[in-house]
C-alpha positions in Angstrom: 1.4 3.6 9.0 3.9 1.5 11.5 6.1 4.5 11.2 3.2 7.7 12.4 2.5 5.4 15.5 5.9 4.6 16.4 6.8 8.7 15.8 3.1 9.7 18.0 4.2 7.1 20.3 7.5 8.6 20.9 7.0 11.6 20.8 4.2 10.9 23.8 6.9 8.7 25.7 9.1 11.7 25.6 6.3 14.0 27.6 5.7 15.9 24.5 8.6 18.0 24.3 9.4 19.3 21.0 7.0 19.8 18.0 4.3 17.1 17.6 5.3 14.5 14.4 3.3 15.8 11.5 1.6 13.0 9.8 2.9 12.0 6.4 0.5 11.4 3.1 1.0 7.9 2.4 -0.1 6.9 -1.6 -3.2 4.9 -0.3 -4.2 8.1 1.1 -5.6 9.1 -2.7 -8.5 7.4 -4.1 -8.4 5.4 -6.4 -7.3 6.6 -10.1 -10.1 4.4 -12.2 -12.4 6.6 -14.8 -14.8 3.8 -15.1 -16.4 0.5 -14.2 -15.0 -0.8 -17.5 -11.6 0.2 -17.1 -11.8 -1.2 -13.6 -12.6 -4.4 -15.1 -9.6 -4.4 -17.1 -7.5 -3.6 -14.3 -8.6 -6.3 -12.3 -8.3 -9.1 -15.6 -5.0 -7.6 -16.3 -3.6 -8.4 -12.4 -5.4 -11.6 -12.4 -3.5 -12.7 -15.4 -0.3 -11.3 -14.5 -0.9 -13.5 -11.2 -1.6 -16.3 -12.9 2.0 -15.9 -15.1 3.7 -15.3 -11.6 2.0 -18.8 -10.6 2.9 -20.5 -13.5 6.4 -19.4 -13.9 7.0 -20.2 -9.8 5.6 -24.2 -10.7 8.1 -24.4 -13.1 11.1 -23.0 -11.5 10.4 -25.8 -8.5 9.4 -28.6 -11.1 
């Protein structure tokens, strides 16, 4: 996102010479890839306890 402003911006700055930036498709662009609520759910349980692994293995390492 920081990158199509700073190119627009530029490219403004410079009086517009040359072709405009095109704007590039970034991955959040696409909706979301989820079939159903129930394998939303598990999406969201699976992060959550990945998260909490992260957590736990962080509290150790500084113990």
């Amino acid at each position: 996102m920081i990158l199509v402003v700073l190119q627009g911006a530029n490219w403004q700055r410079g009086g517009g010479k040359g072709a405009r930036p095109k704007i590039q498709k970034r991955p959040s662009d696409k909706p979301p890839a989820v079939k159903s609520v129930a394998e939303l759910d598990e999406k969201k349980r699976s992060q959550a306890e990945h998260i909490q692994r992260r957590r736990e293995q962080k509290r150790k390492a500084v113990s």
